[in-house]
N, C-alpha and C positions, 0 to 999 in steps of 0.2 A: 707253160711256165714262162715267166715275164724274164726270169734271172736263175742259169744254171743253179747254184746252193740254195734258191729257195725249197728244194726237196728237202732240205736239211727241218724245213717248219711242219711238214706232213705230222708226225707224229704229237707234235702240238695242235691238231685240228679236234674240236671238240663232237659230239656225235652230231650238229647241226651244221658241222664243214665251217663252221666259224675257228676265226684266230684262237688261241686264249694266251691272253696278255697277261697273264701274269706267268707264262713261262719267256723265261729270259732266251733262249734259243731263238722262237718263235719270234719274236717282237724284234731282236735283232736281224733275223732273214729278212724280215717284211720291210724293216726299214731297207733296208739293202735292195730289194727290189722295186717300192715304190721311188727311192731316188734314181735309180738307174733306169727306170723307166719316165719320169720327171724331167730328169735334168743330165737324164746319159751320165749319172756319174755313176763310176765303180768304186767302192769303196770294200775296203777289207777293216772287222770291226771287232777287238777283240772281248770275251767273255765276262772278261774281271773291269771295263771301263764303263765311263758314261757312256752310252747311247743314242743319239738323240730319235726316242721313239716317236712312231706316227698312231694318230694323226698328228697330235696336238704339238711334240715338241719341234720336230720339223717343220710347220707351219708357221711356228713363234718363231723359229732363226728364219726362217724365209722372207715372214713380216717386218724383224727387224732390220734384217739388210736392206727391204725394200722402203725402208722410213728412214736408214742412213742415206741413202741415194736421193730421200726428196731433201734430207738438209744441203747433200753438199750441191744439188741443181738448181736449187732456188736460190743460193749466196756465190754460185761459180760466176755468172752473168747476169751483171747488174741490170740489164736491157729485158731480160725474162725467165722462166722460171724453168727453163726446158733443160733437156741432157743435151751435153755440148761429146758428142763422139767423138772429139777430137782433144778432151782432157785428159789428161795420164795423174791417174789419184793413186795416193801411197797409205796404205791404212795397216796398223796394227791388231792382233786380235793377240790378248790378253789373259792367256790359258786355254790354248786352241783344242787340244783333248785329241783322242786317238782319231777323230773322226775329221779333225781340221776342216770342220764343217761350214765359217764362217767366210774364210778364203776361197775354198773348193765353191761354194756358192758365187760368193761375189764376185770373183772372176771368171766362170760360168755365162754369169749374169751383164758384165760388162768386159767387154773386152780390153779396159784404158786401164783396167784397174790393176792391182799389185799390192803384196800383201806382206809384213813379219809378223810371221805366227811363236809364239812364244808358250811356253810349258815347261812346269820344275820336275813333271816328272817321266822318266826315262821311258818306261812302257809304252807312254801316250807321246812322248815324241818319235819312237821309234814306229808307230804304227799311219804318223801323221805325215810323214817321209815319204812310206811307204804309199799310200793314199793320192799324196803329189803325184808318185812317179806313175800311179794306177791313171791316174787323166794326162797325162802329158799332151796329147792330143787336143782335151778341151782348153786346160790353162796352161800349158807350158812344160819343161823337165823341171825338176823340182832347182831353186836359186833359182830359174827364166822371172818366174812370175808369185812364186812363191816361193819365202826362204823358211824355213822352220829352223830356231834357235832354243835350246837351253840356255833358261834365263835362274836356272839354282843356282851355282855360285852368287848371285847378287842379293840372297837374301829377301827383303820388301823392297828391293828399289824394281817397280814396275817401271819403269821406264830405261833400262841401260841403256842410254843412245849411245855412247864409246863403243861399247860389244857388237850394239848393234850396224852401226856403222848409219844411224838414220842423219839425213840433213834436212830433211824434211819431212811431215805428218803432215795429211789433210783430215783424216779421222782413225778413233780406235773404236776398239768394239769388246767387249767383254760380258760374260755369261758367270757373275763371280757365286764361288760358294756361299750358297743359303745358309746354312747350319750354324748357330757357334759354340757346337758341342756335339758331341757323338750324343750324351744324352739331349739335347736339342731333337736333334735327328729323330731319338727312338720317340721322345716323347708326343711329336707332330703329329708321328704315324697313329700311334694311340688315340689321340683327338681326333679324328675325323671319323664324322658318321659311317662314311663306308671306306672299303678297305681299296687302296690304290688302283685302278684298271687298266695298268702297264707295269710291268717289271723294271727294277733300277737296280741296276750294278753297278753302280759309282763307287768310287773309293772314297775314304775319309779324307784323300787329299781334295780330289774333287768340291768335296761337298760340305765338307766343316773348314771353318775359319775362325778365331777367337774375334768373337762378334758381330762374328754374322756376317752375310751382306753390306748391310750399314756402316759394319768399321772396316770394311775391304774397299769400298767406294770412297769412304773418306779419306785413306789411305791414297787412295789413286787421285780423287781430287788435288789435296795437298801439295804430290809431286809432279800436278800440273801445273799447278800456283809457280812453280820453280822456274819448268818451262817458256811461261806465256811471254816474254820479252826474248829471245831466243829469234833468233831468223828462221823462216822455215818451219815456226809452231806456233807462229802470230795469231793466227786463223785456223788454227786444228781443233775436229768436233770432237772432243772427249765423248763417248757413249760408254750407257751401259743397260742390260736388261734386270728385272728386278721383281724378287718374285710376292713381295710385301709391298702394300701398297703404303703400311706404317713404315715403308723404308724411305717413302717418296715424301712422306712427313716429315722425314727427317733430314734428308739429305737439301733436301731445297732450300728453306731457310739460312743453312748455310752458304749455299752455295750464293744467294742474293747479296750477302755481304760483299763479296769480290766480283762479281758480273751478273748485269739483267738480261744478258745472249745467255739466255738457255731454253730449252723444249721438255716438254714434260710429253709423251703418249701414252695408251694403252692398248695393250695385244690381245683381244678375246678369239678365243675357241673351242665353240659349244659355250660349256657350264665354266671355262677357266679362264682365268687370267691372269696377265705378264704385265709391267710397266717399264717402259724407257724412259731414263732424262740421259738429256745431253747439257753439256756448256761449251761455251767457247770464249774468249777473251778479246776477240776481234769486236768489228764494229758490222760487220755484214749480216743481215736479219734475213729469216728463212721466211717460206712463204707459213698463212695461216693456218694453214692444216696440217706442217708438219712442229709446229710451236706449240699445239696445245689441242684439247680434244674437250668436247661438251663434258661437264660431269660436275656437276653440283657439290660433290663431296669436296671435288678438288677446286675451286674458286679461287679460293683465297691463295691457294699456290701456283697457280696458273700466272705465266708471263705474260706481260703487254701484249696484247694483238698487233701485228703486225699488217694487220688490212682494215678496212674502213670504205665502207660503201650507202651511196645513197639514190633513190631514186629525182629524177628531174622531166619536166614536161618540157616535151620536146622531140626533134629530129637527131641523130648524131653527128651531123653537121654543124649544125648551127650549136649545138650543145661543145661540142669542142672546140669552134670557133670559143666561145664565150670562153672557155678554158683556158686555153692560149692565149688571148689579150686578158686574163686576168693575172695569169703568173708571169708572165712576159713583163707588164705594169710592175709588179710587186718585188719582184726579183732582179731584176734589172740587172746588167750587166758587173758591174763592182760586187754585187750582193751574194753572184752565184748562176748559175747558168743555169737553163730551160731550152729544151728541144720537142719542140709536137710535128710529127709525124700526121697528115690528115688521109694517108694512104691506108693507115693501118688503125685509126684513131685510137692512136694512144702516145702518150710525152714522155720523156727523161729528165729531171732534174736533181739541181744539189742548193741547198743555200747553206750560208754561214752561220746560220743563228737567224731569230724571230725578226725579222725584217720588214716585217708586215702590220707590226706593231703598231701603236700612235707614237711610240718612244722613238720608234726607228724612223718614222715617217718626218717627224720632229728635228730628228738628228737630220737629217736627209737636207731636209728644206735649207737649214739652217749650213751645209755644207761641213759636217762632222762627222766622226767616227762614232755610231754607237756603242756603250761597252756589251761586255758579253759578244762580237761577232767575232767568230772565227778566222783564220785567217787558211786556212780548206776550209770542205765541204762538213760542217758541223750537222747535216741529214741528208740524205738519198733519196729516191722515192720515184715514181712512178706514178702516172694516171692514166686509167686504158676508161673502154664504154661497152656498154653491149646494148643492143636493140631488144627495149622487152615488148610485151605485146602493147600497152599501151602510154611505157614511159621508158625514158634512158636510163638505166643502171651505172654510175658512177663509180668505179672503182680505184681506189686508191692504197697503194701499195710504198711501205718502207723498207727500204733494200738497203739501207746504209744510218749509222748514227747512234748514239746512245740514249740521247734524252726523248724520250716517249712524250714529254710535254710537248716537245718545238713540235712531234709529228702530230699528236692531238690536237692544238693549235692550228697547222696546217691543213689539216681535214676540217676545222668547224670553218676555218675564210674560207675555203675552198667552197664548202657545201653554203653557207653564206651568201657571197657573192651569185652563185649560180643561181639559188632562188629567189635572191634578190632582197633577201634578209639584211 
């Protein structure tokens, strides 16, 4: 046996020594021992709450924490997209459940990190306390690294930073009730061809919301809207998981009117799937893979790419040379700065605005101020190379800026210039 109480599952073993998931017993052990064999956590899980069963649910909060960690490593250092082990990130999780499974994980998982877990209800906070104090060892005593608050008195305000005593967010994370009705609930279950193959014991607090997911995220949006000029919440990644992908329909569109910093993912396991968006109100852009995912359905709701690459005939020497005397030329000193590296072939740059223009070139000659430029860095960016087998792979990266035009502009002179278009 992997975890003493898994005996507690034996009588749920079917006559082929298989699980059976639909006994709530069983499905609760097993989670308990495949985490604890996983991730050394102990966790104590009680009968009447959500669970987060394996395979599938536990893998979906795994995957989510692990695609919150590539937004905040791509937008921490502007210079690359890596984990900086020396960042201290402060995140909220927003109905963290008896199992305070999101913090218990991600500080696990990183050791900078630090977590307020919030929950209205009592049960689920008393068991989530509990759980901290069960890993002390891996994440801390419970307030070290993790504080668990009751956030009932505030009614919908998701966010009490007074109570909570925050002065800073770098990211939340939330798992919000699917349902927006008990009969939502029952009806679901009815629709599906086959009959669930894991047990839930969720409560109605859990799991219904009047409107669902959709109006629990907008809800949350909203009183981020409040937030975003705030010090300390400049650049915090709203997250959430989401179990409709009609929810992802819905919520984006919105969300485009107030900010084009957002990430849209998808969580698959096996036959199932989850969706993440996030927004943010800053100007710091994540890398491509964690902004947006292939999926034809979703196109048209999908954010600006954030990368941009082309192939060039050549050496990477000479291919970066060429690089450097061209944005070095276009950017010039008043414009905005540029730094290439030929150690590591790849640059750093910011400009003001389209500077590259014939309007700016114009202005230039003529010893004038263009309109439209900035007076910072109105785009970020990056340009690294990689050696293919028979040509250089250009890659060009936006790490700073709002307008997706100046950076799309910037990638066609770039690509341009190089081949001499």
């Amino acid at each position: 046996m992997l975890y003493s109480n898994s005996k507690r599952g034996v009588n749920s073993l079917d006559t082929s020594s298989n699980i059976n998931f639909k006994d709530p017993d069983a499905v609760r052990e097993l989670t308990k021992c495949l985490l604890y064999r996983d991730f050394g956590l102990n966790l104590a899980l009680p009968s009447d709450r959500l669970c987060p069963t394996v395979p599938n649910s536990v893998w979906f909060r795994l995957n989510y924490i692990l695609w919150v960690q590539d937004l905040l490593d791509s937008t921490g250092n502007l210079e690359n997209d890596e984990f900086d082990p020396t960042r201290e990130v402060v995140g909220l999780d927003v109905g963290t459940g008896a199992s305070c499974i999101y913090p218990l994980l991600g500080c696990t998982l990183r050791n900078g990190w630090k977590f307020v877990a919030t929950d209205i209800d009592g049960r689920s906070l008393e068991y989530a306390r509990e759980n901290v104090k069960r890993n002390k060892e891996k994440v801390g005593d419970l307030d070290e690294r993790i504080t668990v608050f009751d956030s009932s008195p505030d009614g919908d305000d998701i966010f009490p930073l007074g109570k909570l005593g925050i002065e800073r967010l770098d990211f939340t994370m939330c798992n919000p009730p699917f349902y927006a009705s008990i009969d939502d609930m029952f009806d679901s279950a009815r629709q599906k061809n086959l009959p669930p193959s894991s047990a839930c014991t969720g409560t109605a607090t859990e799991m219904v919301y009047p409107g669902g997911e959709t109006s629990f995220i907008t809800l949350m949006f909203n009183q981020s809207l409040q937030l975003r000029s705030n010090p300390g919440f400049e650049n915090t990644w709203y997250t959430s998981m989401l179990g409709k992908h009609s929810s992802v329909e819905s919520l984006v569109p919105a969300m485009k009117l107030h900010t084009k910093n957002y990430a849209i993912t998808e969580f698959k396991q096996g036959s199932t799937r989850r969706w993440g968006v996030a927004w943010n109100f800053g100007d710091r852009r994540p890398r491509l893979a964690a902004v947006r995912y292939d999926s034809p359905q979703s196109r048209g709701l999908m954010p600006f790419p954030t990368e941009f690459e082309f192939d060039a005939a050549g050496n990477v020497m000479s291919i970066g040379e060429a690089i450097d005397n061209i944005l070095a030329g276009e950017i010039g000193l008043r414009s905005g700065e540029w730094t290439w590296d030929p150690l590591v072939s790849a640059g750093w740059g910011g400009v003001k605005g389209n500077v590259w223009s014939r309007a700016a070139r114009r202005a230039k000659a003529r010893g004038l101020e263009m309109e439209g430029i900035s007076s910072g860095a109105a785009l970020g960016f990056r340009v690294g190379m990689e050696k293919g087998d028979q040509n250089v792979k250009v890659k060009i990266r936006w790490t700073r800026g709002t307008d997706s035009v100046l950076f799309e502009s910037l990638c066609g002179m770039i690509k341009r210039k190089v081949l001499g278009g």
